[in-house]
C-alpha positions, 0 to 999 in steps of 0.5 A: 245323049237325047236332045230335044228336037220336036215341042208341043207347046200347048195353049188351050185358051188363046191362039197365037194367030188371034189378034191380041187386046181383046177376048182372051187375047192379050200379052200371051198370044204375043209371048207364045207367038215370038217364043216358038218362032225364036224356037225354030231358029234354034233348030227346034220343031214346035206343035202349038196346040189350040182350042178351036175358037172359030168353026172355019179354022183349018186343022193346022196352019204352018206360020213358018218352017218349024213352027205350026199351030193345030186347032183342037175340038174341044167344046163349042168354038163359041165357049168363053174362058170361064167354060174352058175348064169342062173341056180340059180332057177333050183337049187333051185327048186332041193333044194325045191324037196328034201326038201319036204321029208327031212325038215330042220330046217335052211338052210345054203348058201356058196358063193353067188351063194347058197346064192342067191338060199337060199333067195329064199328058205327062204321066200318060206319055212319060214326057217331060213337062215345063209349065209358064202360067203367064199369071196365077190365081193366089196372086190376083186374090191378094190385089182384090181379083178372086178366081174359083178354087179349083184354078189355085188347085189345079195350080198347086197340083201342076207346081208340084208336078212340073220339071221346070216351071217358069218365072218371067223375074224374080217376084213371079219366082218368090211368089210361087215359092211362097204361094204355091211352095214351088221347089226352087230348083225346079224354078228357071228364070225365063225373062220374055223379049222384045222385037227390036226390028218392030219396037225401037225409036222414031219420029214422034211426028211422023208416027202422030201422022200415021195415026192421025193423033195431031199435036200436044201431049198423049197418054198412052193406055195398051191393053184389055179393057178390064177391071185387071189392068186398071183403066179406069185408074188411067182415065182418073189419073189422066183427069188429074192432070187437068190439061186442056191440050193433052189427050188420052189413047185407050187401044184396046177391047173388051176383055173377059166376063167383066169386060163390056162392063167395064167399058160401060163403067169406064165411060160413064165416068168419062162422061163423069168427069167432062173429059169425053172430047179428050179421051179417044179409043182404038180398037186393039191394033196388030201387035207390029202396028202398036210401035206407031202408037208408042212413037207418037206418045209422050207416057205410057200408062200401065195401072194394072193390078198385077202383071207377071211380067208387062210386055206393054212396059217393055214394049213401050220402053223400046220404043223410048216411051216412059212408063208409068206403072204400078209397082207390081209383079214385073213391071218393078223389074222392067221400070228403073224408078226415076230413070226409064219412068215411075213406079207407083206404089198404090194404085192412087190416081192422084199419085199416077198423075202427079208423075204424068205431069213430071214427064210432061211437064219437063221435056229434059227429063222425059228426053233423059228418060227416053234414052235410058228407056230404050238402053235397058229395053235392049237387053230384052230379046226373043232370040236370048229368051228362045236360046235360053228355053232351048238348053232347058228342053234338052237338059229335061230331055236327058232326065227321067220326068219328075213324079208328083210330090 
């Protein structure tokens, strides 16, 4: 019997070593960063393949016994993510080098840009490939946000190719089955986690002096400032609330083609609607010292337009923060209506205010909620998710690689 011993985790586009909430970076990085680490703990050796983004990069950097990450030439470091698509094989040529004197035994591809690098690698190795698109583009063109053809292509194709495709819950599993036709046999199961050592209950007034918050209500908003994750839905909703002792904490940067603009749009309706001495920004923070965020908040706000799972809300949540998040993707997995927070069924400011001030508005129930927040995010952890994905590698590792269908 074969077993999976060496992985190369392949993600083209961001760095687990970069810092999340701005760029491209984002809730992937955290995924990918907590994933391989729980990985090596299981005994597993996991290659995590880059693009170069910053020309001073070293080519490989050991983060822990097991697990390294080796930047690959492949365009200028300079390219932005719309560009990435030219340089696919080049990565994946990078790869390929690599892996002549580092073998793997099953290739595993984030987002689709790694994946469509992956199927090549595939065919060219006869490796096993597992493919998690963190989210895909049939989805974001039902919620109004279009990406080009060739990503739903390239999507379909990888689906059809894949051994195991990843789905974080269960309305990602019935949204490739029913846009992409993904076999469900070939469909695991692989909910994320979260780190409890990091993430867990505290002091409210203590976290609010580490960050200088101060007293009365805060909002919270974590997350890439662009037109996706619904800021702006957060800042009407906040304006709703029309309480003159709350504030407003946007952490997070510009994100994407869209992004300076987006923040420009976003301010000017602050400005708009007179509440610019209400509303303070932070810059995207280390992923360990957001928890100091969510224990100094009373709500967390998550308005996206679609999330294939939500590490905010399951962040937030461990923390005993109760979010308020749209009813999209996984956050109705991660949210209990009514018991860790609300979920919002249209992406109305109005209605995303009305449950704000339900929480605060009601200690009892925000306190209740706390409670049941914190209880179903321990479900949640990176050691279970890790232990999970390692049974699937050394199953794929007994098998002959699916062909194309």
């Amino acid at each position: 019997m074969s077993t999976a011993g060496r992985i190369a985790m392949l993600s083209l586009h961001t760095s687990p070593l970069a810092q999340p909430g701005s760029g491209d970076s984002g809730g992937m990085n955290v995924y990918v960063r907590e994933l391989v680490a729980g990985l090596a703990h299981t005994g597993l050796d996991c290659s995590v393949y880059v693009r170069r983004w910053s020309a001073d990069l070293p080519d490989e950097v050991v983060i822990e016994p097991g697990v390294r990450v080796v930047h690959v030439d492949a365009g200028h470091p300079s390219l932005q993510k719309d560009e990435l698509y030219d340089v696919v094989d080049t990565f994946a040529d990078g790869v390929r080098a690599d892996l002549v004197d580092r073998p793997a035994e099953v290739i595993h591809a984030n987002y689709w840009l790694s994946a469509v690098a992956g199927h090549r690698l595939k065919h060219e190795l006869e490796l096993p490939l597992v493919s998690t698109f963190h989210t895909l583009a049939r989805v974001k063109a039902e919620t109004g946000d279009h990406e080009p053809a060739r990503r739903a292509h390239a999507e379909s194709e990888v689906v059809r190719c894949s051994d195991v495709i990843t789905a974080s819950c269960v309305p990602e599993q019935h949204q490739l089955e029913r846009l992409y036709d993904a076999p469900s046999e070939r469909i695991e199961l692989v909910t994320p986690g979260v780190e409890h050592a990091l993430f867990s209950p505290g002091n409210q007034a203590g976290a609010r002096r580490a960050l200088g918050l101060g007293t009365g209500p805060i909002v919270l908003f974590v997350g890439r400032l662009q037109p996706l994750k619904g800021v702006d839905v957060a800042v009407e909703a906040f304006a709703a609330l029309d309480d003159r002792n709350a504030r407003l904490v946007i952490v997070g940067g510009a994100s994407g083609a869209e992004g300076d603009a987006e923040v420009g749009r976003v301010m000017a309706m602050i400005d708009g609607l007179d509440i610019g001495h209400q509303v303070e920004f932070h810059p995207p923070q280390p992923h360990h010292r957001l928890g100091t965020y969510y224990r100094a908040a009373d709500v967390c706000v998550v308005p996206s337009r679609s999330e294939s799972f939500g590490l905010v809300a399951l962040e937030a949540a461990a923390c005993g923060l109760p979010v308020v998040a749209a009813a999209v993707g996984g956050l109705r997995t991660l949210v209990d209506h009514g018991r860790t927070g609300f979920l919002v069924a249209r992406r109305d400011p109005t209605l995303f205010a009305a449950y704000l001030a339900e929480i605060l508005d009601n200690p009892i129930v925000a306190a209740q909620m706390a409670f049941n927040a914190a209880e179903r995010a321990r479900r949640y952890t990176w050691a279970s998710t890790a232990r999970q994905l390692g049974e699937v590698y050394h199953r794929l590792a007994d098998r002959v690689p699916v062909d194309c269908v």
